[in-house]
C-alpha positions in Angstrom: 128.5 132.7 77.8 125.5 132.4 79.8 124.0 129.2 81.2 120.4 128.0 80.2 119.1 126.9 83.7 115.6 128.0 82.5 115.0 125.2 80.1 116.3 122.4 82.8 114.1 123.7 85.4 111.1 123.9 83.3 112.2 119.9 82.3 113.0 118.8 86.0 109.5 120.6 87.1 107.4 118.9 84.1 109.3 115.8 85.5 108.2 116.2 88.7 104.8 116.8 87.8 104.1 113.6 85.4 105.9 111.5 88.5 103.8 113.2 91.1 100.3 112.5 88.8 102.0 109.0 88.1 101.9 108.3 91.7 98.7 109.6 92.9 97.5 107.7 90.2 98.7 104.0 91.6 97.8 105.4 94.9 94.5 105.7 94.1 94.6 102.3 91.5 95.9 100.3 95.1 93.5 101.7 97.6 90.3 100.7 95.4 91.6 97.6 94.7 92.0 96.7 98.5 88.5 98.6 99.4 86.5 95.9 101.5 83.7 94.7 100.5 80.9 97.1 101.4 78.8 94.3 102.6 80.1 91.3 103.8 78.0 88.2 103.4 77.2 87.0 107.0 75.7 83.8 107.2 72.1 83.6 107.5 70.2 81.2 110.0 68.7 77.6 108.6 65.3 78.7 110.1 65.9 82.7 108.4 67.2 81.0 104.6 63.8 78.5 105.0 62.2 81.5 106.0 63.4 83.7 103.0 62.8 80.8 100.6 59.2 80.7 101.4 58.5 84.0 100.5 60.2 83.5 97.6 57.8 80.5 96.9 55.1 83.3 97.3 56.6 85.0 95.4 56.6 83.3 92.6 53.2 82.3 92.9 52.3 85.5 92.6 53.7 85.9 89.4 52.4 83.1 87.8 48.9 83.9 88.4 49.4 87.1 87.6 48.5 89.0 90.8 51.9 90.2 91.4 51.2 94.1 92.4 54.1 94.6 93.9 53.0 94.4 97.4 53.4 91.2 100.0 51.8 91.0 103.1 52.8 88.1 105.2 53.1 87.6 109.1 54.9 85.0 111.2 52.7 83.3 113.9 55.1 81.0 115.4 55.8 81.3 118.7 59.5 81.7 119.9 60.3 82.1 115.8 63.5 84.0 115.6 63.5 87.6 114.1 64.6 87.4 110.3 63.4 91.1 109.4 67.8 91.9 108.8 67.9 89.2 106.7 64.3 90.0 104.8 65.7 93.5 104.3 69.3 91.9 103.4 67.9 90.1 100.4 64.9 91.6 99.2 66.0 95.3 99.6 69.4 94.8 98.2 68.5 96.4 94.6 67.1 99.6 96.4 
């Protein structure tokens, strides 16, 4: 009488398979879940967050009277003032 070794190798290769998809599965499930964080918060300067916050305050303004286009123009004349355009971009460009 013959053997059926073509039935148990079709079942050990369909095994093999759902283990093999099983794993890259978890694999992939692990390796997003410990992704880091694209962008870290870094701390921002107390002269850079008052900074920010003032434009915000203009912001706002803006949008009360109504003359919010879109568009703010603003310049820093302090002398020695340190360079917040990172953290401008940082916060403000964060939704592009």
């Amino acid at each position: 009488m013959r053997k059926q070794t073509g039935t148990s190798r079709r079942t050990w290769v369909g095994v093999w398979m759902v283990l093999c998809a099983v794993g890259l599965a978890a694999t992939a499930g692990l390796n997003a879940a410990s992704a880091p964080d694209p962008h870290p918060e870094e701390p921002v300067s107390a002269e850079c967050a008052e900074y920010i916050a003032d434009v915000e305050t203009q912001l706002a303004k803006a949008r009360r009277e109504g003359t919010d286009d879109g568009v703010l123009a603003f310049s820093r004349s302090k002398a020695g003032a340190e360079d917040c355009s990172d953290e401008l971009l940082e916060h403000f460009g964060a939704d592009r």
